[in-house]
C-alpha positions, 0 to 999 in steps of 0.5 A: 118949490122947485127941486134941483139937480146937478145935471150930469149932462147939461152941467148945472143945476135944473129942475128935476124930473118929479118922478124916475122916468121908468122903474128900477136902477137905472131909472132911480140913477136917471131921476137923482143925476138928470134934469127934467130938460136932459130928459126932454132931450133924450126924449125928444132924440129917442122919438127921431130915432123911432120914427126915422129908423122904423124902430119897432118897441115889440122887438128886443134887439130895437129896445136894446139899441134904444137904450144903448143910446140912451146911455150915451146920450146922457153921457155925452158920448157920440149917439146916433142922430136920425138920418138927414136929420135938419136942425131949423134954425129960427129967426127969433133969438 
């Protein structure tokens, strides 16, 4: 069986991740307001953003900026997007 959330961000209710994604408050707050697919999303932007502003995870002040947006991301604010960044669009509904 399945257990859901509602999700603060998406605004409905999905599964749940199955774990907190990392240790701490902030991580049992993620895990109990969350969906595992606002998660994937957050997860899939934070990769973009690594990669295309050469982010370095051994430097604070990068780790700091992750999080950051991480915060507004799952708020729903504005966050950074990578630079040039195209959506393709798909012929298949």
């Amino acid at each position: 069986m399945t257990t859901t959330v509602f999700c603060k961000l998406l605004q409905k209710d999905l599964p749940k991740l199955s774990v907190p994604p990392f240790p701490g408050e902030k991580g049992q707050e993620i895990f109990e307001q969350f969906s595992e697919e606002a998660w994937q999303q957050w997860q899939a932007r934070q990769t973009m953003l690594i990669n295309e502003k050469h982010l370095n995870m051994m430097d604070k002040t990068h780790r700091r900026y992750l999080t950051e947006q991480r915060d507004r991301f799952l708020s729903g604010d504005a966050a950074d997007e990578a630079d040039g960044f195209v959506e393709i669009e798909s012929d298949q509904p």
